[in-house]
N, C-alpha and C positions, 0 to 999 in steps of 0.2 A: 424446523431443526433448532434443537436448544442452542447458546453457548455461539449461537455464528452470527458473526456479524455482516452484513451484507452491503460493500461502499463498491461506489465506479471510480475508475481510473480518474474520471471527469473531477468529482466528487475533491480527490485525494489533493488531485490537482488546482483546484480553487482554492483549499484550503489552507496549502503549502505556497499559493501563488508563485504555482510554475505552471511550463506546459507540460500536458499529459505526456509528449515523448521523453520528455527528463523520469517519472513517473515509473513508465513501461522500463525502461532502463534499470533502473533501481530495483524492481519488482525480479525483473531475469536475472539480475546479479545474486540474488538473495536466494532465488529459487536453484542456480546453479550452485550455489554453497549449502544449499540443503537445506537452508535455515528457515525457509517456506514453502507449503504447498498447498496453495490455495486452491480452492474450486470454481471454477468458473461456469456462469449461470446467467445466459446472453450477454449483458453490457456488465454487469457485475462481477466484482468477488466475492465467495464468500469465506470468510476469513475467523479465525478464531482470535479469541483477545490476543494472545502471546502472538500469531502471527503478526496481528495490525499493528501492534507495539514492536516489535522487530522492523515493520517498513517504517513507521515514526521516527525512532531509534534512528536507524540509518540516514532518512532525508533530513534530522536535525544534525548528526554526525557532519552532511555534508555543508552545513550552515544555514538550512533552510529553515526558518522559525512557521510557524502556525499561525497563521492571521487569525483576525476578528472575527 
């Protein structure tokens, strides 16, 4: 599929250095505001750039910076 990007929960979460359940939270807040709707593909999402930028967005929002 063009255009999709494909990250895990796991993934988001190392990168964010948080736990996955902070992660899943943020993900269903986003999805209940309509602002996401990702596909899910076993362990994965798959997500479009503006999607992943929307959960980024938000986990920086909540003070969560992007590790190394």
């Amino acid at each position: 599929m063009r255009g999709v990007i494909k990250v895990s929960i796991r993934e988001l979460a190392r990168d964010y250095r948080m736990r996955p359940n902070h992660v899943y939270h943020v993900l269903y807040e986003l999805e209940a505001r309509r602002e996401i709707a990702p596909k899910r593909s076993g362990k994965y999402l798959q997500l479009t750039a503006s999607e992943l930028q929307a959960i980024e967005k938000e986990l920086q929002r909540r003070g969560h910076l992007k590790g190394d």
